[in-house]
Each structure stands twice: as structure tokens, then as C-alpha cells.
C-alpha positions in Angstrom: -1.4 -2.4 -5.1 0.5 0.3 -3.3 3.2 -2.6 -2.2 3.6 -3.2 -6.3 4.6 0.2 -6.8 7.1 0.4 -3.7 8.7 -2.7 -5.4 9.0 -1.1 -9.1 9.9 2.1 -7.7 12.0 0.5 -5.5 13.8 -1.0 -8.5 13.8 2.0 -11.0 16.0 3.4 -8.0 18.2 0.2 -7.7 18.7 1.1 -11.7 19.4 4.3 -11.5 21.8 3.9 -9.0 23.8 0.9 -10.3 26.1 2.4 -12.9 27.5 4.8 -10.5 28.2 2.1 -7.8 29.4 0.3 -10.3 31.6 2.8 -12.4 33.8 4.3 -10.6 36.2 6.6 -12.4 33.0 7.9 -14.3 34.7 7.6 -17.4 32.4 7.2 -20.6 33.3 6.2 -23.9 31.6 4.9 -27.0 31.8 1.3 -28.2 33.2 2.8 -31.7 36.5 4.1 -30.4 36.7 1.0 -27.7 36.5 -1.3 -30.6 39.0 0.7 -32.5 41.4 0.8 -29.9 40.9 -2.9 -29.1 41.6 -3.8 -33.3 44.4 -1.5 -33.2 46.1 -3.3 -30.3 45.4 -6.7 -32.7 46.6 -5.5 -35.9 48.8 -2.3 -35.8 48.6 -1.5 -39.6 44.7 -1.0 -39.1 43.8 2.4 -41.0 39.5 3.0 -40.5 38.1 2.8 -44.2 35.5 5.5 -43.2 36.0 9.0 -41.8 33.3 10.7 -39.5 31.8 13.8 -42.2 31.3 16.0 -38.7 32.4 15.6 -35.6 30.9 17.7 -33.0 33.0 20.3 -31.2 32.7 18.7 -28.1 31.4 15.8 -26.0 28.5 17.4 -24.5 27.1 18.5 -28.0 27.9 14.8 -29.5 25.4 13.8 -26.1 23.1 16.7 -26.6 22.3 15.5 -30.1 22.1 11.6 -28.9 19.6 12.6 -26.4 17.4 14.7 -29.2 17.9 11.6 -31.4 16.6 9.4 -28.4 13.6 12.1 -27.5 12.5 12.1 -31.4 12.7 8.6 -31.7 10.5 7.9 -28.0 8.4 11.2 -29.7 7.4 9.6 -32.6 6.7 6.0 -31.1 4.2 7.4 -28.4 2.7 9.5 -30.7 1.9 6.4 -33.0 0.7 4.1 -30.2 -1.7 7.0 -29.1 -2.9 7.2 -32.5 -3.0 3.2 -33.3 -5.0 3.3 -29.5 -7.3 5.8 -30.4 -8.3 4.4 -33.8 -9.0 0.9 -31.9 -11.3 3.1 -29.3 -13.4 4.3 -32.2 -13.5 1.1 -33.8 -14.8 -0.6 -30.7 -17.5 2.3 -30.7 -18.6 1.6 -33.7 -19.5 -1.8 -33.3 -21.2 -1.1 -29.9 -25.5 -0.9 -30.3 
């Protein structure tokens, strides 16, 4: 058992680490404004048919917000698998003589 966890810790490590090995300049952009830029450099008269109704003041509010997005989101999922678990507990104990 304990060499099992080694090997997944072992590997959440390995995954943490990658994209910095990997990435060197450290550089992050969204896949919107690469795609832009890459249509753009195909077609030069490309003008975006939709505008942005608010764009944060800065990059590290535009994360902030992805990451309360991302927290809600893993909020509300574990909170419905607890309650779906705990339903199918007291079902189970029902059932039991």
C-alpha cells in the first residue's frame, strides 16, 4: 500500500512540475486571443463579431475570477456527490433487518 502512494505522489509531483520544465519563458495566454491572432495572420480583414461586455482591469483579476469559477464549480460537484452518497447510505440502512 504505502509503495502505491509513493508512485501517485510520485506522479502528482512529476505533474506539477512539468509545465515549468516545459515552459520556459512563463508566458501565459488564453486560447481566445491565440486563435485570434492565428485568424488574423490568415485573413487580415478579420473584424471579431462579438465584443467582451467587461474586461477585467487586469490579468490577475481575470485569473482570480477563473479560479472562483473553478472552486464554485469543484464546490458544487462535491457537495452533490456527498449528498447523492449519503442518500445511498440511508437507503442501504433501510433495507438492512
Amino acid at each position: 500500500m504505502k509503495k502505491k502512494s509513493l508512485i501517485l505522489i510520485l506522479i502528482c509531483v512529476l505533474l506539477i512540475a512539468a509545465p515549468f520544465i516545459i515552459s520556459k519563458n512563463g508566458a501565459f495566454e488564453g486560447a481566445d486571443a491565440q486563435v485570434e491572432g492565428k485568424i488574423t495572420e490568415i485573413d487580415e480583414s478579420y473584424e471579431p463579431w462579438f465584443e467582451s461586455l467587461w474586461t477585467p482591469p487586469s490579468s490577475e483579476v481575470e485569473s482570480f475570477l477563473f479560479a472562483l469559477q473553478a472552486a464554485a464549480g469543484a464546490g458544487f460537484i462535491g457537495y452533490y456527490i456527498g449528498r447523492k452518497k449519503k442518500d445511498v447510505k440511508a437507503d442501504n440502512s433501510l433495507c438492512q433487518p
